[in-house]
C-alpha positions in Angstrom: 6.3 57.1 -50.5 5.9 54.6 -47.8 8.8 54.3 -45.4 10.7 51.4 -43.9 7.8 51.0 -41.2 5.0 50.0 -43.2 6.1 46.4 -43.9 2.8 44.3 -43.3 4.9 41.1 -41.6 6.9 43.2 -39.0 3.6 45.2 -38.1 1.6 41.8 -38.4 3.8 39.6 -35.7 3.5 39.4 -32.1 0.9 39.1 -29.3 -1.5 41.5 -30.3 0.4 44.5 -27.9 1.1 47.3 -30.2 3.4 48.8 -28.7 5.6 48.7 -25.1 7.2 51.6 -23.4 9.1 51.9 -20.4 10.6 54.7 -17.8 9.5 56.7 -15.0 5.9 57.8 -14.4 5.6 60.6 -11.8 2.9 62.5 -9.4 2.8 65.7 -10.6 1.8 69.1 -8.4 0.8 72.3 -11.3 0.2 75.8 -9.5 -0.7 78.6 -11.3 1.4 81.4 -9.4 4.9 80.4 -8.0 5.4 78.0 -5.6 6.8 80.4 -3.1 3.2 82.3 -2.9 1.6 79.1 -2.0 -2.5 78.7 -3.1 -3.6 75.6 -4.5 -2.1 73.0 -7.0 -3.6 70.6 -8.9 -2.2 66.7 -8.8 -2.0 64.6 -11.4 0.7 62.2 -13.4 3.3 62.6 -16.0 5.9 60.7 -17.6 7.1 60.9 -21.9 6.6 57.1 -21.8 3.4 57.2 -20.1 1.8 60.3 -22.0 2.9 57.9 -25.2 1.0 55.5 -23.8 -1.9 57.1 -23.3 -1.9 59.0 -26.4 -2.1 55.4 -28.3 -4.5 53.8 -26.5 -6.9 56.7 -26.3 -6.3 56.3 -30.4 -6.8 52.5 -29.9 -3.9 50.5 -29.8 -3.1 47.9 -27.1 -0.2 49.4 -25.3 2.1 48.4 -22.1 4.0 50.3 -19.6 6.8 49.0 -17.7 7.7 50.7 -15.0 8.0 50.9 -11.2 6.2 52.9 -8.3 6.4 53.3 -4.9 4.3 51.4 -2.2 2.4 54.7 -1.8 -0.5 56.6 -2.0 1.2 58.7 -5.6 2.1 55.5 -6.5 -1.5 54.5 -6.7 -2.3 57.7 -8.4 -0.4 56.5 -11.3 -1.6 52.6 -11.4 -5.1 53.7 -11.5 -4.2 56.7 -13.6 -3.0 54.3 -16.5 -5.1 51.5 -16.1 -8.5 54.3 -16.2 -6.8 55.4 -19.9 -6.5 51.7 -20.7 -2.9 50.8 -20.5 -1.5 47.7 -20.0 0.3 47.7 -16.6 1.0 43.4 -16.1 4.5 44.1 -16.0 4.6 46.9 -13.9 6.3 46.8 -10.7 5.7 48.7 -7.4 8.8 48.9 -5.3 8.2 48.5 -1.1 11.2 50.7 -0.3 11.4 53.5 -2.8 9.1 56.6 -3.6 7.1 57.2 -6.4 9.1 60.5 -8.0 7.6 64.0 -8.0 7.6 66.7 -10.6 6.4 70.3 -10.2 5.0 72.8 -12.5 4.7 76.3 -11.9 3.3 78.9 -14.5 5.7 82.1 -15.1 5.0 83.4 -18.8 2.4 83.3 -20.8 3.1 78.8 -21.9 6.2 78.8 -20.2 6.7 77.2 -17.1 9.1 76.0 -14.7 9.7 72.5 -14.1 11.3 71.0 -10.7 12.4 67.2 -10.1 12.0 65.5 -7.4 13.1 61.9 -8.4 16.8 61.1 -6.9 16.2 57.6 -5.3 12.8 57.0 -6.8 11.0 53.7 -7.6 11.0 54.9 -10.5 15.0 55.0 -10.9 15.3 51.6 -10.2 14.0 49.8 -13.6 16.1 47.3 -14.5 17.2 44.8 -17.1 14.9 42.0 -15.4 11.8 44.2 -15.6 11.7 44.3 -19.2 12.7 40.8 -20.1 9.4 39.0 -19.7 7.8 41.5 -22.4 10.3 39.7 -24.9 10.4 36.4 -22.8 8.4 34.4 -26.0 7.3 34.8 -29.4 3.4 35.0 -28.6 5.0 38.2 -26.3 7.0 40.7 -28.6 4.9 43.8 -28.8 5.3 45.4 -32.8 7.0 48.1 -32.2 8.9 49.0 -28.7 9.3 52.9 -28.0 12.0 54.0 -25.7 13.1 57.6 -24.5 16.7 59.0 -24.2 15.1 60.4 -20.4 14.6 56.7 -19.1 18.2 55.7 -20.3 19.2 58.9 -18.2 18.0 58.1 -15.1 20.8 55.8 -13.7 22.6 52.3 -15.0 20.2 50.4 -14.3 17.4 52.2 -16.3 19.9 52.7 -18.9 20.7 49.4 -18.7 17.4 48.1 -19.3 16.8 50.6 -22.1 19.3 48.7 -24.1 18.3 45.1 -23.1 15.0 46.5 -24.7 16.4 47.3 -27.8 18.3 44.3 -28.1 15.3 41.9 -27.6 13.2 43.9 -29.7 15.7 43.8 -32.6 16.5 40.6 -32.2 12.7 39.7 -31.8 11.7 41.9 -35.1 9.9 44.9 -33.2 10.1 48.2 -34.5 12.2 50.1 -32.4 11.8 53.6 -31.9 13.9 55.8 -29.8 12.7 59.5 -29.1 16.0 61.3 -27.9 13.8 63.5 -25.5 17.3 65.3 -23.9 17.2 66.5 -20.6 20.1 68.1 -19.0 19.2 68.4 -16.0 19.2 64.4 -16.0 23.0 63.8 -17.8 25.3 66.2 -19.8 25.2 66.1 -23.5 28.8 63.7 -23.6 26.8 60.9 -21.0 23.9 60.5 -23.4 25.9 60.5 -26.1 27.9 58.0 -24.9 24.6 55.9 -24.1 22.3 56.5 -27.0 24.5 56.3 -29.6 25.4 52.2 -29.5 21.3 51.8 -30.1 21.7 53.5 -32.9 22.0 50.5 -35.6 19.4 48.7 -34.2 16.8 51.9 -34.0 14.6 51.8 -36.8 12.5 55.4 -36.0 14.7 58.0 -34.3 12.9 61.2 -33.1 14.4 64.2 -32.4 14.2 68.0 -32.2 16.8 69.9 -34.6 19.1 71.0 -31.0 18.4 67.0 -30.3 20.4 65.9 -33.7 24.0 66.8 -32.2 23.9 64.7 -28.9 23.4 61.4 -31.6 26.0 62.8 -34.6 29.0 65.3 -34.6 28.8 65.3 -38.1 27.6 68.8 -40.3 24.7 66.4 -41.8 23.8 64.9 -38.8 20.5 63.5 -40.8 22.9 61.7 -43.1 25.3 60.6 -40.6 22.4 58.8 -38.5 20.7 57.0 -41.8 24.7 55.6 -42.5 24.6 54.8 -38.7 21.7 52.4 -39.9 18.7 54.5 -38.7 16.0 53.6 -41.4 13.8 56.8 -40.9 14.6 60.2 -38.7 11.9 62.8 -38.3 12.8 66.0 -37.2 10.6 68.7 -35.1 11.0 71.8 -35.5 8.5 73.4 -33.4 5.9 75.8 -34.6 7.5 75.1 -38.0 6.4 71.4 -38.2 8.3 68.3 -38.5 10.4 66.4 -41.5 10.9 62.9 -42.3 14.2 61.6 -43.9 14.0 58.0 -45.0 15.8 56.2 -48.9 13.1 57.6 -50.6 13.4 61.5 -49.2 12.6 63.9 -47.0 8.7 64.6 -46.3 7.8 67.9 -44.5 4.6 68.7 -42.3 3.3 72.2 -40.9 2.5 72.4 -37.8 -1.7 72.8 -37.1 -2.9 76.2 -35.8 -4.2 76.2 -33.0 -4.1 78.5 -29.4 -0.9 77.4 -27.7 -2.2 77.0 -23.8 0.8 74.7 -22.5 3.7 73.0 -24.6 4.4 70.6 -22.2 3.6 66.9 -23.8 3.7 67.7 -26.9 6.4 66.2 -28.0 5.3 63.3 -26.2 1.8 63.4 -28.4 3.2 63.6 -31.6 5.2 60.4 -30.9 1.8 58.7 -30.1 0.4 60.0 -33.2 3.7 59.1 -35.2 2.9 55.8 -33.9 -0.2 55.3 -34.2 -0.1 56.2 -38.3 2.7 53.6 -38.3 0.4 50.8 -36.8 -2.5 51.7 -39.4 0.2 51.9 -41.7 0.0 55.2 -43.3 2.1 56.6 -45.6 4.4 59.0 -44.0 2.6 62.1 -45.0 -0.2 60.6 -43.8 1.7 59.6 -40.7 3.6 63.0 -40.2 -0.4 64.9 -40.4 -1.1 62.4 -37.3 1.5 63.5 -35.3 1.5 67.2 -35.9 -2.4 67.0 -34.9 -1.7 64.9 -31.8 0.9 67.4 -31.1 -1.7 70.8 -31.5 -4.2 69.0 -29.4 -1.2 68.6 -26.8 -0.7 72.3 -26.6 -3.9 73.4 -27.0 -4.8 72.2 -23.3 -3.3 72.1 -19.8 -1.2 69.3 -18.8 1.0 66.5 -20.1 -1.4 64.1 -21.9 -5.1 65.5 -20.7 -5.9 67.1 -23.9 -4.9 64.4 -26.3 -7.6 63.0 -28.9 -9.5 59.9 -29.4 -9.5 58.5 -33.0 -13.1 60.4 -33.7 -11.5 63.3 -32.3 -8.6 63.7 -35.2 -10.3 65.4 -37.7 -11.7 68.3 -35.1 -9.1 70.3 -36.1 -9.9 70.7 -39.8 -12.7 72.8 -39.5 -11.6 74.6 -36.0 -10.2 78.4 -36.4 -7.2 79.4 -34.3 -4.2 80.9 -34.3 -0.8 79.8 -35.6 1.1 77.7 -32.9 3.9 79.8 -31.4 
């Protein structure tokens, strides 16, 4: 079983950039007790798009980030953040007259945490249509696949905005597109992304989403289904600690989840994108593809932070042989 995304002259055409992303990179602040005690907090970045990012090239592929920061000193934190783990920032744009956004994390139960936002107005919130074009601008440009969140197209018109302009140059270019739902509700209610993510769907190719994820794309009882009619060539589903499934023509391909200690779930979603990815770009069949992502995804839990812990290439088999206990 092979999967619509293993077809040697869509993987094989472009510029030699794997993959472009786009959406808001943050400076993030992680304390250990609540906020409210004070003590000290850790600062580093975090974004889905950007944790994709580095999750990719830290497995070897050329990726690019579009995105814009503030004229500041967090903005800076993020530039040389990304270009240390190797990702391509030439279309990147730092905005004189916004700030960089901020997230907080602060530990309450056992991998639990709580998550503030501190983005309204950001840099980051003004991505637009223009910013993306140039990545599509000529043939010798069009990355292979282009990966886009549902949290970028949620961030205001304009970053919605380019979020479609994306799809529609990487469709009509003959990228890969693949959309990761990645709801947030504290960005839009469920009836505003709805209303926004469901016109990509016929020109999405890889659709990622959690099971609670399926109804903001499909009101139908077999959303699954309803998306592959839509035009939706392959849908994996994550189910957590239970794995993840792939639904394409051929049939549905499930995955368990790795064991491993769960220290922080935060990212991992965003690492088994990367290692979804990845295993498309090597062109792995999609079990093959599916045991990438679930191991990106335990390396993403296993450690603190968004996209510290994730693997290098040599680093994908260390789980084979490691004890551990069943992720929760």
């Amino acid at each position: 079983m092979t999967g619509f995304v293993l077809t040697p002259d869509r993987l094989d055409a472009g510029s030699g950039i794997d993959v472009v992303t786009l959406g808001e990179t943050m400076a993030a602040f992680r304390a250990a007790t609540p906020l409210r005690l004070g003590g000290t907090v850790g600062l580093s970045v975090a974004g889905a798009e950007s944790n994709v990012a580095i999750g990719l090239a830290r497995l070897g592929h050329s990726v690019r980030w579009i995105g814009v920061t503030g004229a500041d000193e967090l903005g800076e934190l993020v530039r040389r953040t990304l270009r240390a783990e190797g990702v391509d920032l030439s279309l990147a744009r730092i905005d004189p007259d916004a700030p960089t956004g901020l997230i907080l994390f602060e530990a309450r139960i056992g991998d639990i945490s709580r998550v503030s936002y501190y983005r309204t107005g950001s840099a980051g919130s003004r991505l637009g249509p223009k910013d993306v074009a140039p990545a599509f601008a000529a043939p010798a440009r069009v990355p292979r696949i282009l990966h886009v969140t549902g949290i970028t197209a949620g961030l205001g018109e304009r970053p919605c905005a380019a979020v479609r302009a994306a799809v529609d140059a990487a469709r009509a270019a003959g990228a890969l597109v693949c959309l990761d739902v990645n709801y947030r509700h504290r960005l839009w209610p469920v009836d505003r992304a709805a209303l926004a993510l469901r016109p990509l769907l016929p020109s999405v190719d890889l659709l990622v989403a959690s099971d609670d994820e399926l109804s903001v794309l499909s009101d139908d009882p077999d959303p699954v289904t309803a998306l592959r009619a839509a035009g939706v060539s392959e849908v994996v589903v994550k189910h957590g600690g239970q794995g993840a499934t792939s639904h394409t023509a051929q049939g549905s391909v499930h995955r368990p989840a790795r064991t491993v200690p769960v220290v922080d779930a935060v990212g991992a979603g965003d690492a088994f994108v990367a290692g979804l990815l990845s295993a498309t770009l090597d062109q792995l069949d999609v079990s093959g593809r599916l045991d990438r992502a679930v191991t990106t995804g335990a390396f993403a839990v296993a450690s603190s932070g968004d996209w510290e812990g994730l693997p290098n290439r040599a680093e994908l088999s260390l789980l084979d042989h490691a004890p551990g206990t069943a992720v929760r």
